[in-house]
Every structure is written in structure tokens, then in C-alpha cells.
N, C-alpha and C positions, 0 to 999 in steps of 0.2 A: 504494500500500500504506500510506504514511504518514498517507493520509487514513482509511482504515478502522481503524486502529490508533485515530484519533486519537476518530471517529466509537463506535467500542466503548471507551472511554475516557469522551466526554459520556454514555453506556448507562450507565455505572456511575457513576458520581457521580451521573446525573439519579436513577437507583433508590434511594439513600442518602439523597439528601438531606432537610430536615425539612418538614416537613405544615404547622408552627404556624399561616401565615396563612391556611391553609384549615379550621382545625379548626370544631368548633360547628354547623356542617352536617353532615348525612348525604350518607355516601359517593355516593349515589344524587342527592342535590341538587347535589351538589358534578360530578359527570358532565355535568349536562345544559347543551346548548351546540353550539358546533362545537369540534372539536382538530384541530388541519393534522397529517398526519406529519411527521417527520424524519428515521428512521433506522427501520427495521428488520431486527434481525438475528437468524438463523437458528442456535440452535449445537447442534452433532451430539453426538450419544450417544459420542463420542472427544474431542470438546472443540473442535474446527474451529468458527472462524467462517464464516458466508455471509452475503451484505446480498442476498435473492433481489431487491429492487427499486434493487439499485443503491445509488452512493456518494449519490445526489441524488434521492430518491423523490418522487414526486407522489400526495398521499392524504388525505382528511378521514376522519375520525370521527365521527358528530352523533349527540346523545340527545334527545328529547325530556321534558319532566318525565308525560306521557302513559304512558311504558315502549316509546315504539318507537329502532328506532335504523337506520341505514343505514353501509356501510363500505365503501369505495372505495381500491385500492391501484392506485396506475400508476407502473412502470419510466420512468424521464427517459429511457431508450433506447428504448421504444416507437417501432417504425416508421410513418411514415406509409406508409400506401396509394400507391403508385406512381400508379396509373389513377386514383387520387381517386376509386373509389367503393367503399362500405363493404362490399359485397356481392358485390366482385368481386376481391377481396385474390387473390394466390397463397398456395398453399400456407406455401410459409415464411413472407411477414407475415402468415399465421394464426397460427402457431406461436409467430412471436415476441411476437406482440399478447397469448396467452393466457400462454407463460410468462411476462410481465411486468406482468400484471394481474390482479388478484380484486374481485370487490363481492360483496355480499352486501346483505341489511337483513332485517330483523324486531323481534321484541320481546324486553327484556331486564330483568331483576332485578337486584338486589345482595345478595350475602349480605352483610351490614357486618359480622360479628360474624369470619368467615372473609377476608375482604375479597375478595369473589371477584364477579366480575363474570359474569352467566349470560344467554348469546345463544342463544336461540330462535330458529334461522335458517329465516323461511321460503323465501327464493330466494337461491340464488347464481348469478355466473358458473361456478363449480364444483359441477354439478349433483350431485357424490355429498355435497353439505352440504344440500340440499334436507330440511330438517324435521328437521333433528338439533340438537339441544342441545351449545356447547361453552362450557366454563368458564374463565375469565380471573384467575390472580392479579392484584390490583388493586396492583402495587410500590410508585408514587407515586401521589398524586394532591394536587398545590397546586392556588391559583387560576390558575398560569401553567403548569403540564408535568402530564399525568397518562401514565405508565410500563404497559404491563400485559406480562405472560405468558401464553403459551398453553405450557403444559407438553407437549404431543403435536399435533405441525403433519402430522404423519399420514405413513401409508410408514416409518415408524419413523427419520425425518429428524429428530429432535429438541425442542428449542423454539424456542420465537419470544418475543423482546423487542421491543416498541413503544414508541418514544418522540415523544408527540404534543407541539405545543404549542398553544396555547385560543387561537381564530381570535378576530380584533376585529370 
């Protein structure tokens, strides 16, 4: 618990903190790249926290300066396949495989002026995001952490805070 306390604690200072060494670029130039995750946390319409991918996530972020993007989210508790083959999982490490992971990629915008980041998803793992548009508060964005929001993570479970940091 003292770790998720501590982990929604770096969430808020990372989202505070100042822009200056990234200023001069557009927000859109300023994106493009790899960002590893490091936290993602869930908070509900009552104010609960969740980290759906765990204390320790495994996830990239990538833009290219083109306008496409790909996003990979995986639980560090992801099971392996017992029988080692992918196609032949049980039921439950279906289950666990799926609630502990999303991808997606497509094409994406900036609005700079709203600071809003807008994903054109043409595929996901989660086939009901197939071809919908969703919008991203842009919170931070330095040369080293970019922050975002998803105001509606769907099922009326709340929002979502991202805190990436920019892969070497």
C-alpha cells in the first residue's frame, strides 16, 4: 500500500511540475519519440484509486513526427502460458492476459491551444475502441516525463493518469 501511496504521490508532483526546458517547440514536436510507462492510475467517480496494470507496469508510448502512434500497456503480473503455446492458454490465463493488457495504435493530433492530445484508434486489443476517437488532457509534457489524462476510461470507471518517461 505504501508503495501506491507513494507511486500516486510521483502522479502528482510529475503533473505540477514546470515545462520550461521543453518550451519553444510545439506540443506535437515535443511528443514525438518513445515514452516507457510508469504508473498508471485509475480514479473513480468516488475518488478511489486503482493502478489496473499494477505497482510495476510494463508499456511504451511512440509518436511519430508522420501523426501515427502505437500504445502498449502490460500488467508485470501477466501470466505466462503454462503449455508455452500462445494459442493454447486456459481459460483463466486468457483472462488474466486480457485484464492486464491493452494496445492499440493509429493516428493522432494535438490540439496545442486546449493541450489535448486526439487518438484516432484504428485497432485495439479492445475491439469496442476499433475506429473511435478519444481525447487526452496533455498535464505535463518536459523533455524527460510527458503526464496525460483520459477523462472517461469507459463503464463509467473514471479517469486514467499516465505517467510516461522518454525512452533513450
Amino acid at each position: 500500500m505504501r508503495l501506491m501511496s507513494i507511486a500516486a504521490a510521483a502522479l502528482m508532483l510529475a503533473a505540477t511540475g514546470g515545462e520550461a526546458a521543453a518550451q519553444g517547440k510545439s506540443l506535437k514536436d515535443r511528443l514525438v519519440g518513445t515514452w516507457h510507462l510508469v504508473i498508471s492510475e485509475v480514479t473513480a467517480p468516488d475518488g478511489k484509486k486503482s493502478f489496473p496494470f499494477g505497482p510495476k507496469p510494463e508499456g511504451v508510448m511512440m509518436f511519430t513526427p508522420d501523426g501515427s502512434y502505437a500504445h502498449i500497456h502490460v500488467a508485470a503480473e501477466v501470466p505466462k502460458i503454462a503449455n508455452n503455446h500462445r494459442l493454447r492458454a486456459t481459460p483463466e490465463e486468457y483472462a488474466a492476459i486480457v485484464r492486464g493488457s491493452i494496445a492499440q495504435f493509429g493516428s493522432y493530433t494535438v490540439d496545442e491551444e486546449r493541450k489535448h492530445l486526439i487518438l484516432k484508434i484504428v485497432t485495439s486489443t479492445f475491439a469496442n475502441w476499433r475506429g473511435i476517437t478519444q481525447t487526452r488532457l496533455i498535464a505535463k509534457l518536459t523533455d524527460e516525463e510527458f503526464v496525460n489524462t483520459n477523462p472517461d476510461v469507459g463503464a463509467g470507471r473514471g479517469s486514467a493518469t499516465n505517467l510516461y518517461r522518454r525512452g533513450r
